[in-house]
N, C-alpha and C positions, 0 to 999 in steps of 0.2 A: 504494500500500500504506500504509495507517495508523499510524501512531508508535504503536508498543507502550508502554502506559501500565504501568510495572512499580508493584507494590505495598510492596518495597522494596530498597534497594543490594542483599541478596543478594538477592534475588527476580532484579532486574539481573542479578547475576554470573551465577546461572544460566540464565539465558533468551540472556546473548552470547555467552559466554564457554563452552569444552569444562568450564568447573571444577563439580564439582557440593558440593552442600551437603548431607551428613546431620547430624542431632541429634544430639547428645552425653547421652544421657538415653532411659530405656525410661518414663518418666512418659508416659502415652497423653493428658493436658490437653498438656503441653509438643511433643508430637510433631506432636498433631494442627494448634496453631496454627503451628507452623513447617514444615507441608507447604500450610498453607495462605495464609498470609502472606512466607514467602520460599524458598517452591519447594525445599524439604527434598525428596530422593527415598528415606532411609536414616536409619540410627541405628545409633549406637554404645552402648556399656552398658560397668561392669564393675564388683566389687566393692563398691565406696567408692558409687558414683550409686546401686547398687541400694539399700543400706542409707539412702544421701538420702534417696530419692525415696517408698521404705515407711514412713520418719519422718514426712515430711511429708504423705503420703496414706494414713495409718493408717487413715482412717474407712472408706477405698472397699477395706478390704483386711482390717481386722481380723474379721469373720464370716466370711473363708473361713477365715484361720487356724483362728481354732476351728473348724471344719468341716474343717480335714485332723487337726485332732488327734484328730477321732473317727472319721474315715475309715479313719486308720492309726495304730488300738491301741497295735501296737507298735511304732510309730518313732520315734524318736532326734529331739532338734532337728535334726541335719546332714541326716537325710534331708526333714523336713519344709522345711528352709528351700532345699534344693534345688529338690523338689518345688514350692515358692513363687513361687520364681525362676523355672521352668520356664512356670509361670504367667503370671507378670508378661509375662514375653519372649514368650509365644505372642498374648496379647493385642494388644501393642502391635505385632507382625509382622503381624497381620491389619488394622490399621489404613494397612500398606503392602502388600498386596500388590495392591491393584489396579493399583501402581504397576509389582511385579516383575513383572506379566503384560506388560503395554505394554511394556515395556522388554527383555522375555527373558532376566530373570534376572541383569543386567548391574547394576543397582540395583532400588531396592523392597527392601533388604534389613535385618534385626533382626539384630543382635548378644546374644549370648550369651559368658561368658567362663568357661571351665573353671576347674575348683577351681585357687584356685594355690597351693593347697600341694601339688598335682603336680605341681610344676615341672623334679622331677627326675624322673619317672617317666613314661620316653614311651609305654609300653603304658597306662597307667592314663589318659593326657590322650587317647589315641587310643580308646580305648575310650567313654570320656566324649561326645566331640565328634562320634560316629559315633550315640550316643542325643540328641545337644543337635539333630543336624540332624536326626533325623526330626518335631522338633517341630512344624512348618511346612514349606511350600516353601522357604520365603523365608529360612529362617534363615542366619546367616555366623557361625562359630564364631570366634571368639576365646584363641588359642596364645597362650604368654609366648615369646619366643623365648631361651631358655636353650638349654646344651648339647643336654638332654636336647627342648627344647622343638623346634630346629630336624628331629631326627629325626622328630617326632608330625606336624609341618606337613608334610613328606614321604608319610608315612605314610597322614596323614585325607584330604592332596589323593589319592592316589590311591584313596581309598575311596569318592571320590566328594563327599566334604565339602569346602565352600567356604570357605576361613579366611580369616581376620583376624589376621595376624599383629601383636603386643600386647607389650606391655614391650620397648620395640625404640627405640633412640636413635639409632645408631651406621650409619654407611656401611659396615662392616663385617655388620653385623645384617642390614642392608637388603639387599645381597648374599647372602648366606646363605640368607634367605628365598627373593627369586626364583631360587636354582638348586633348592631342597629342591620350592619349587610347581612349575618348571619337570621336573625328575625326577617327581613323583606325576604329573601331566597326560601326559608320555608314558607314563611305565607302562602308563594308560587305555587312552592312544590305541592303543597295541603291541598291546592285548587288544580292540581293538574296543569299547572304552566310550565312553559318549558325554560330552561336558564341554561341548555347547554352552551351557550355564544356569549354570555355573560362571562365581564372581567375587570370585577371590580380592582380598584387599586386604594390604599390608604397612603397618601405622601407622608412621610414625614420632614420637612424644613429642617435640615440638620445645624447648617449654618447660621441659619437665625435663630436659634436656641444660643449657640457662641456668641452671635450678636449680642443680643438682650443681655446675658452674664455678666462679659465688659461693661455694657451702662449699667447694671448693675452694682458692678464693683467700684466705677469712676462717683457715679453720685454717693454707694455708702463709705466711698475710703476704706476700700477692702484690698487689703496688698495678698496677694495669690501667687503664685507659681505662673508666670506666664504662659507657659505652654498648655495648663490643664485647659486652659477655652478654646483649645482645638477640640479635645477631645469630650468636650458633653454631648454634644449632638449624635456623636459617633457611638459613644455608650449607650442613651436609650433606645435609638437603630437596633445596634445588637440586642438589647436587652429585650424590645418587642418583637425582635426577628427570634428568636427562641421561645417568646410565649404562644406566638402565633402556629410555630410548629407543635409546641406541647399539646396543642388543644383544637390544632387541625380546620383553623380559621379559613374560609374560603377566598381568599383574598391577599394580596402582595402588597409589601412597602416597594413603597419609591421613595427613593434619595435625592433630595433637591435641595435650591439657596450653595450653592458652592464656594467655597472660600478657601480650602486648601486639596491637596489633594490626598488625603485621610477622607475622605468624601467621595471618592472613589475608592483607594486604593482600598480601605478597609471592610469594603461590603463584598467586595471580587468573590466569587462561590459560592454567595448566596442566592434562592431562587428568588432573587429582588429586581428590581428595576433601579437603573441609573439613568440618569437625567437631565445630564448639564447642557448651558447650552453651548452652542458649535464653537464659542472661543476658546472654552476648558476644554472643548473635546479636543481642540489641535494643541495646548499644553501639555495637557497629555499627552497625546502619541509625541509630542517632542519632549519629552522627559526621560530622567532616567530611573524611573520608578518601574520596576516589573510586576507584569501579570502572574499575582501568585493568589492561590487561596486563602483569605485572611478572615471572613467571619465569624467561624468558628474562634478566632484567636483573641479571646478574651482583654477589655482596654486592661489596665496596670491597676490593682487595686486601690494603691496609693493615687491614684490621682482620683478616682472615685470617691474616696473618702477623702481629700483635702475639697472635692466639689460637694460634698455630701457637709459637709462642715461649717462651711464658711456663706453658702449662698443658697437660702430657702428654696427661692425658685430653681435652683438643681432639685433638691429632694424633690419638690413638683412634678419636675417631669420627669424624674428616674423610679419614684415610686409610684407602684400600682393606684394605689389608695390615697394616695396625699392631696390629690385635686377632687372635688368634686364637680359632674359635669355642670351645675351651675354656674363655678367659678371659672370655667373655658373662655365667659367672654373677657375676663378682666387680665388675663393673664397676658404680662408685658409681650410678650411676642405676640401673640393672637391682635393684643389693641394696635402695636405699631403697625401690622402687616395689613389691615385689614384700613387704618387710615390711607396707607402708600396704596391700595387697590383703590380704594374708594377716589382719592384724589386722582388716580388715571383716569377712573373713567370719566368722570368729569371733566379732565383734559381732555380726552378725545370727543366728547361732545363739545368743548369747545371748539376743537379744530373742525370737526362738522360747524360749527355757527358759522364760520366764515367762510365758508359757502354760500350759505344762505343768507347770510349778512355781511358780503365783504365791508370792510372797516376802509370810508372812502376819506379817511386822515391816513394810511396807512401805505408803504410802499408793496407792491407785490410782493406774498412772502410765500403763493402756494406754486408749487409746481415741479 
């Protein structure tokens, strides 16, 4: 048998290794060369990339715009830039699904992310997510996991939609998700529906767990070991990547928010999802970090217990029990990430208003 010539370390990771690699990014240039350079089988999206990625490829997008605002007389920015997005996300799904078909649904799959300023309204994000997924086959909808959010992930999985569970830090979060997807999939089953094509995902944010720590530590005057705030994010990963197998959860972490490369390197061999987008991917394949198995390989006790010690919001997200899903929406990471969403999408409705209201004090700035 022939030594398999891979095209690059992740091309590697995926071809040895159970780990698979989606995009971080609905940009359809970025997607396509990383299904075709390091064996991408998915993509992730959400507010903040989509607003990227229309910046930067204004040209291949600016004529539809005007072209829905003549479509739809009388719509609003909000409904136009919906409408946009719905776009963008069906497009770049069709450029995987020849993957969802080979595969049955298990990957080949495009992310979509619900409005999050309905973060407290789980009818409204269950309603949303039940029109996001007939966009495509292939689509995977995208939940915040707040109070109200763990209800809608219950709710769309039993409707039949495939989620993403999103704004998610915490082993407590990660928990909460597989019993709310694990409750929607028997529902189904109870009723005779079918979930063979079902694939759900739970993210977990690993680097914004690190984030938050730091502001943590900078506002209480907490002198730490600087290197343990690489390693939180990486610790509750592992640590919900082993409850999740003990107890035979139907559903997979993804690894996103990248910040170093323990964020990869340390999930490699797990049947998880990696995530970053195409900038870390080509850091990666230009590094000299190898494709070895490391999930199983336990973080350093001692930095667990100097995180365990020094900053509450560790124990939060490292223990099972220490969060209650009430207190999901207050939880420093959950509030920052969910403002930074929220404030996108209201920039990109902005950038739709001037369209529809160029600003006639202003120099041409679309095109």
């Amino acid at each position: 048998m022939p030594i398999e010539k891979f095209k690059s370390k992740l091309h590697q990771m995926t071809r040895m290794t159970p780990t698979v690699l989606w995009n971080d990014s609905c940009s359809t240039q970025e997607l396509s060369a990383s299904i075709e350079k390091n064996g991408a089988v998915g993509a992730t999206c959400n507010p903040v990339i989509i607003l990227d990625v229309l910046k930067k490829e204004m040209h291949l997008w600016r004529e539809r715009i005007l072209s829905l605002t003549r479509e739809l007389p009388v719509a609003n920015e909000a409904d136009i830039a919906c409408r946009l997005v719905e776009e963008m996300t069906a497009k770049a799904a069709g450029l995987l699904r020849p993957i969802y078909d080979r595969l049955g649904g298990r990957d080949g799959r495009m992310s979509i992310q619900v409005d999050p300023r309905l973060f407290r309204d789980a009818k409204a994000m269950v309603d949303q997510a039940v029109r996001f997924s007939a966009l495509a086959p292939n689509i995977i909808v995208k939940l915040p996991v707040t109070d109200a959010g763990v209800t809608a992930i219950e709710e769309a999985t039993y409707r039949g939609v495939s989620i993403n569970a999103t704004v998610s830090f915490t082993l407590p979060q990660a928990v909460a998700v597989a019993e709310a997807v694990e409750s929607g999939l028997q529902r189904r089953e109870r009723e005779g529906k079918d979930i063979s094509q079902m694939g759900p995902i739970c993210v977990l944010m690993v680097g914004r767990l690190d984030d938050w720590l730091k502001v943590v530590a900078e506002k209480k005057g907490i002198i730490a070991n600087p290197w343990i705030f690489e390693w939180a994010g990486v610790a509750v990963m592992k640590k919900a990547y082993q409850i999740y197998r003990e107890r035979g959860y139907r559903l997979r972490l993804l690894s996103a928010a990248f910040r170093n490369h323990l964020h990869w390197s340390e999930f490699i061999g797990g049947e998880v999802v990696i995530s970053p987008p195409y900038d870390w991917q080509k850091r990666y394949n230009d590094s000299d970090v190898q494709v070895e198995n490391r999930m199983n390989r336990p973080v350093d006790p001692d930095i667990i217990e100097e995180l365990e010690r020094k900053f509450e919001d560790f124990r939060k997200a490292y223990e099972e029990k220490a969060m209650k899903r009430e207190e999901f929406d207050s939880f420093g990471s959950t509030q920052r990430t969910l403002r930074q969403f929220c404030k996108a999408s209201g920039d990109l409705e902005a950038l739709i208003r001037d369209f529809l209201l160029p600003n006639p004090d202003a120099s041409p700035t679309l095109g």
